[in-house]
C-alpha positions as CSV (number, residue, x, y, z in Angstrom):
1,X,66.2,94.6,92.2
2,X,67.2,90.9,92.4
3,X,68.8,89.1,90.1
4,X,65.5,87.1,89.2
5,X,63.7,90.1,88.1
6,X,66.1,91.1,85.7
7,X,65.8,87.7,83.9
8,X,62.3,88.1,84.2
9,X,62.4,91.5,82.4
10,X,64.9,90.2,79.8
11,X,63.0,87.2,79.3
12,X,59.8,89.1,78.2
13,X,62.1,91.9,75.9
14,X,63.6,89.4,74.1
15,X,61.1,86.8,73.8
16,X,63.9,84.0,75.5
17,X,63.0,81.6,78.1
18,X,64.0,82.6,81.4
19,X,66.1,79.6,81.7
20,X,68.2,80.5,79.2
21,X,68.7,84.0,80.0
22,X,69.6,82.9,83.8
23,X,72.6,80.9,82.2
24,X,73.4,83.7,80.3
25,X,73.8,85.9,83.5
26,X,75.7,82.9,85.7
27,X,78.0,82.8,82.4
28,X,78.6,86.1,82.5
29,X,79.2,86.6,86.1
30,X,81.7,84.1,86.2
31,X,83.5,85.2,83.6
32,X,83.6,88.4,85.5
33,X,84.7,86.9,88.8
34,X,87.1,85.0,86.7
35,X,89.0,87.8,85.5
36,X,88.7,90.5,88.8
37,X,90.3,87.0,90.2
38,X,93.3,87.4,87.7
39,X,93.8,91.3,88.5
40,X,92.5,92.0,84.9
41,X,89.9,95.1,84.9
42,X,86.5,94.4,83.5
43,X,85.5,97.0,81.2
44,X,81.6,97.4,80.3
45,X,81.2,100.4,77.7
46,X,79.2,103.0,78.7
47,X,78.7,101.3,82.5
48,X,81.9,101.5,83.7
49,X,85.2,99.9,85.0
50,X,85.2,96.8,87.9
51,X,88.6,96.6,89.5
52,X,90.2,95.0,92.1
53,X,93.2,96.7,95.0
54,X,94.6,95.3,97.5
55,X,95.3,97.7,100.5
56,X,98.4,97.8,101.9
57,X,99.0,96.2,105.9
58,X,98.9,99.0,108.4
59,X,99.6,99.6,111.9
60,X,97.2,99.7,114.2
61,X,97.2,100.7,117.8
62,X,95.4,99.0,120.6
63,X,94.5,101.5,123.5
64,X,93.3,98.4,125.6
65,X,96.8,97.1,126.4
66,X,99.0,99.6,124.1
67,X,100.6,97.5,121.8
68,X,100.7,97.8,118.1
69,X,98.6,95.4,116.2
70,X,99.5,94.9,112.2
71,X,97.0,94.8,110.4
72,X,96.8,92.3,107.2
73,X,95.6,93.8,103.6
74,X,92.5,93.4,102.2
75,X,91.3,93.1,98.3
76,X,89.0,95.4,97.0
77,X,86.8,95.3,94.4
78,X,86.4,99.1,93.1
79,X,83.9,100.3,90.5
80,X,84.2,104.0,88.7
81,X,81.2,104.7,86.7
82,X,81.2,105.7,83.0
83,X,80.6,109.5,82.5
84,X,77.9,108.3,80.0
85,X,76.1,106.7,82.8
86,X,76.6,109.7,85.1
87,X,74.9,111.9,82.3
88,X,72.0,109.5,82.3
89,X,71.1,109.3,85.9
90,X,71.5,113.3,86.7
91,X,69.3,113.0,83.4
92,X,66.8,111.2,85.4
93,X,67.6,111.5,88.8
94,X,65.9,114.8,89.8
């Protein structure tokens, strides 16, 4: 789903215009990439956990000419799931 028909579901649950809940959503986004940005984890109980790693450089070889390339790290956003939501999608996953 995109993020459009989200708002449009929220918009019709709650009774809000959809303008209103889209700057809830960019709000709330940012404040997300605003804090993986810092390193801090985002929590969301009963979701799950966003984090970010960075991977450590490696060595790489190159079998075109032999040599050893380094390779630089990367970051990572990681997510782990909550076990409540696990529970709910073998629930209703079937």
């Amino acid at each position: 789903m995109l993020k459009k028909d989200y708002v449009d579901r929220i918009s019709e649950s709650l009774h809000m215009t959809k303008k209103n809940v889209s700057l809830v959503f960019d709000e709330l986004f940012s404040l997300f990439i605003d804090d993986l940005s810092h390193q801090k984890k985002v929590v969301i109980s009963g979701f799950g956990t966003f984090e970010v790693k960075k991977t450590e450089p490696y060595d790489v070889y190159s079998p075109v000419d032999g040599s050893i390339i380094k390779d630089v790290s990367v970051t990572r956003v990681y997510f782990k799931s909550s076990n409540q939501l696990k529970k709910v999608l073998k629930e209703r996953i079937k």
